[in-house]
Kinemage of the C-alpha trace (Angstrom):
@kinemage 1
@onewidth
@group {chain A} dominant
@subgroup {mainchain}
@vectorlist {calphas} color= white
{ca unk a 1} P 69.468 120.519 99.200
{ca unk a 2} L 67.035 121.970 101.735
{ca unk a 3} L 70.325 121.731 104.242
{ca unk a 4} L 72.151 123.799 101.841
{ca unk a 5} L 72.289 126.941 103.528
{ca unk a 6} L 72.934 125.314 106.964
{ca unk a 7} L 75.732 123.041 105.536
{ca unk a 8} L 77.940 126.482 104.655
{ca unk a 9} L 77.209 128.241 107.837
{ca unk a 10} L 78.287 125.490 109.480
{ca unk a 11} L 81.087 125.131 106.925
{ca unk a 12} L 82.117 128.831 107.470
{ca unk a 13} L 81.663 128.344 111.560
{ca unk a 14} L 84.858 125.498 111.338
{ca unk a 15} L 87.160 126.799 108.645
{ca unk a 16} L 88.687 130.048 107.763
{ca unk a 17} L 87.315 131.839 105.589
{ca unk a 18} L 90.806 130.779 102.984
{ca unk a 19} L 89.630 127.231 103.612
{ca unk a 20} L 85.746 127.100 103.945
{ca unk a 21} L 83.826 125.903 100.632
{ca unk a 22} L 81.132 128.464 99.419
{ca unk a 23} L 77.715 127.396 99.205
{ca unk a 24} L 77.823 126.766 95.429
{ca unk a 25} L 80.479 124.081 95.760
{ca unk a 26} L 78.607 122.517 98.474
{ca unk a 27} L 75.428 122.208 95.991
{ca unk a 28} L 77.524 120.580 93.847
{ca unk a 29} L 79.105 118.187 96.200
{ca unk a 30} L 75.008 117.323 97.356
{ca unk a 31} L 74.323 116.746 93.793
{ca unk a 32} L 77.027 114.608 92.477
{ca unk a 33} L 77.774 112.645 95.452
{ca unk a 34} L 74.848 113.043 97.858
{ca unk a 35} L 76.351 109.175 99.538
{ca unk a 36} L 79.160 110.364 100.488
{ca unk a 37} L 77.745 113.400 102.644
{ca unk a 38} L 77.001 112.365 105.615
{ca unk a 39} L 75.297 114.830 108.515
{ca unk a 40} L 75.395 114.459 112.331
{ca unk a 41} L 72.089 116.624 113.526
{ca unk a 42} L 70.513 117.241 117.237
{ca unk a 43} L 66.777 118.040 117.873
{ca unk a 44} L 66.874 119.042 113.782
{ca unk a 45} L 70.334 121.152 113.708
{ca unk a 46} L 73.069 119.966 112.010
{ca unk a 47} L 76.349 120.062 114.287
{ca unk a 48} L 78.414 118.274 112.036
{ca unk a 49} L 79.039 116.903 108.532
{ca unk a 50} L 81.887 114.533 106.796
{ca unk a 51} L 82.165 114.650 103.015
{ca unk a 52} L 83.889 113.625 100.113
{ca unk a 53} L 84.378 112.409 96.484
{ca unk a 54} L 85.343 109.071 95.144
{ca unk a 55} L 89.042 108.564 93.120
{ca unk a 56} L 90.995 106.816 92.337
{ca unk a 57} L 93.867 109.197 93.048
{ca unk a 58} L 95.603 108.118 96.027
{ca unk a 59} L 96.293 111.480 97.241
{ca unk a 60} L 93.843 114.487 97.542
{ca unk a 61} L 94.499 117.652 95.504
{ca unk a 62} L 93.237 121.090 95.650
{ca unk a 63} L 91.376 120.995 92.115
{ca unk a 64} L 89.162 118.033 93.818
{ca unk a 65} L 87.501 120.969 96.015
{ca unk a 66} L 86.458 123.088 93.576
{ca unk a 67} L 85.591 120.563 90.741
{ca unk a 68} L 83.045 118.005 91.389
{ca unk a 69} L 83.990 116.599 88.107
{ca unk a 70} L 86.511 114.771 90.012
{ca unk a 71} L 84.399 112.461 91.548
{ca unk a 72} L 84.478 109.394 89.834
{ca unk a 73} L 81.740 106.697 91.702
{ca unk a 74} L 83.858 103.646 90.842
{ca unk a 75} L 86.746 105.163 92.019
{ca unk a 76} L 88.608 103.001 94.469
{ca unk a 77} L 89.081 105.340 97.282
{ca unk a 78} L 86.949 107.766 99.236
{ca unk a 79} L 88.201 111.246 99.855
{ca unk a 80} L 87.487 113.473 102.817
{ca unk a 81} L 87.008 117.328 102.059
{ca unk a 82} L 85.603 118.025 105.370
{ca unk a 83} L 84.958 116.621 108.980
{ca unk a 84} L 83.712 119.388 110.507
{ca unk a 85} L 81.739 119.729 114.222
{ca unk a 86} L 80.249 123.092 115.601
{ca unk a 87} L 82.410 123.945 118.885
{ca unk a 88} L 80.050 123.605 121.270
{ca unk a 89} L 79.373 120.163 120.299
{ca unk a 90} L 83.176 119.044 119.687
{ca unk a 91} L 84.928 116.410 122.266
{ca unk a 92} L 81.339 114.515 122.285
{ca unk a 93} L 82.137 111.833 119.894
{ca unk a 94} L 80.134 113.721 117.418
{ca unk a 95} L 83.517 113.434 114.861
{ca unk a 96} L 84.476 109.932 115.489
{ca unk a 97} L 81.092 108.836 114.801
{ca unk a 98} L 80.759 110.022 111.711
{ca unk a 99} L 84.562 109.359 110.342
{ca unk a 100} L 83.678 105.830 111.689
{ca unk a 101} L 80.179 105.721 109.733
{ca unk a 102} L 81.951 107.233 106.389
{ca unk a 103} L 84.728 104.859 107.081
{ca unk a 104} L 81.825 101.457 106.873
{ca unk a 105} L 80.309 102.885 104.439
{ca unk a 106} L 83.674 102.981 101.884
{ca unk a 107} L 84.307 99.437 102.855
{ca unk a 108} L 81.039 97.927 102.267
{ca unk a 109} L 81.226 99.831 98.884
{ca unk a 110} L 84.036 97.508 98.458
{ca unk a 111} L 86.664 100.856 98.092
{ca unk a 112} L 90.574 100.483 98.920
{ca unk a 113} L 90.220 103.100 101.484
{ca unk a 114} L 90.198 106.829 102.240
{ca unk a 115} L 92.172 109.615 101.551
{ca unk a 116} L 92.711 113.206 103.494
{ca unk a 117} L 94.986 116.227 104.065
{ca unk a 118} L 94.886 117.206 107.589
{ca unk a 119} L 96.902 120.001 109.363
{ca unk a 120} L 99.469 118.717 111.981
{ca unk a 121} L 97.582 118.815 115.147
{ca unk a 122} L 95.142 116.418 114.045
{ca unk a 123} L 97.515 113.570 112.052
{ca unk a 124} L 96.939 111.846 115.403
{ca unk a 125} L 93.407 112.200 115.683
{ca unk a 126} L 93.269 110.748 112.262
{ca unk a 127} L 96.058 108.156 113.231
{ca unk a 128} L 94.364 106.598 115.663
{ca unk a 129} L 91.548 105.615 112.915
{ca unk a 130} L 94.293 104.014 111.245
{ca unk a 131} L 95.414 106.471 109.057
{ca unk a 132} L 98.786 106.716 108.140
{ca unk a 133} L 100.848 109.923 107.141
{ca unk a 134} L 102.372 110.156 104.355
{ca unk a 135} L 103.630 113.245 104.701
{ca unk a 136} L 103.847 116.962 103.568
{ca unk a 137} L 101.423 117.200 101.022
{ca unk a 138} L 101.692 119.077 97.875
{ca unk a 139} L 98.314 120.996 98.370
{ca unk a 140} L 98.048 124.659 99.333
{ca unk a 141} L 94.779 125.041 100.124
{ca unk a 142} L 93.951 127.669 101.961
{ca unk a 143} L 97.480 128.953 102.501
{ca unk a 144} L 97.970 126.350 105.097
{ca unk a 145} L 100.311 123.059 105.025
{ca unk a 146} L 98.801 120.100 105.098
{ca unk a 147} L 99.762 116.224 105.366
{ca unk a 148} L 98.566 113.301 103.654
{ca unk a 149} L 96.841 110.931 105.183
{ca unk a 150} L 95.868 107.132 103.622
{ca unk a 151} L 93.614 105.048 105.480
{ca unk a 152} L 94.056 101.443 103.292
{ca unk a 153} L 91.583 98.266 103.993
């Protein structure tokens, strides 16, 4: 919780403003499922955060944001709200390291996989993780149109 304030900013820094989760959903999201938060930080500033609920939907939708409700722990796949990096630190690695920790960390839960929406220009960033699109997806989030992506173990 002590990140709180420094999770939004960051949050606010990488999405616009349609898309960025307010601090009170992101105290929430610490408080209900705190694993599946994970932080990248340099010299004590975080540049980057991945995080998510568990399902066991097989497709991310837009009440899932706003609802922490919707994480269910034994849920057999791991969701991705966010993968977000601060632009001075982004084409360092700092995302693939932690999409690759989150990534261990579902399948040593023993989980199915992960789930996302992405916007087109990154389905291949995702891709080459393994993820495979599915698709338009059904969300509006934000106003924007977004694809599923499944990433299945």
């Amino acid at each position: 919780m002590a990140d709180l304030d420094e999770i939004t900013e960051v949050e606010s820094i990488c999405f616009p403003p349609l898309e960025a989760a307010p601090g009170k959903s992101f105290e929430k999201r610490l408080e209900t499922f705190i694993s599946s938060f994970l932080i990248a930080e340099e010299n004590g500033k975080i540049i980057g955060f991945i995080n998510g609920c568990v399902t066991n939907d097989t497709k991310l939708r837009d009440e899932m944001f706003a609802d922490a409700a919707w994480h269910n722990p034994d849920g057999d796949y791991q969701s991705i709200f966010g993968l977000v990096v601060i632009p001075e630190y982004r084409g360092k690695g700092v995302a693939r390291k932690l999409m690759d920790a989150l990534i261990e960390r579902t399948r040593s839960r023993g989980k199915k996989g992960l789930i996302l929406t992405c916007k087109e220009p990154l389905i291949n960033f995702y891709s080459a993780f393994g993820y495979e699109n599915r698709g338009m997806s059904g969300s509006n989030h934000g106003d924007a149109v977004w694809y599923d992506m499944t990433l299945k173990f």
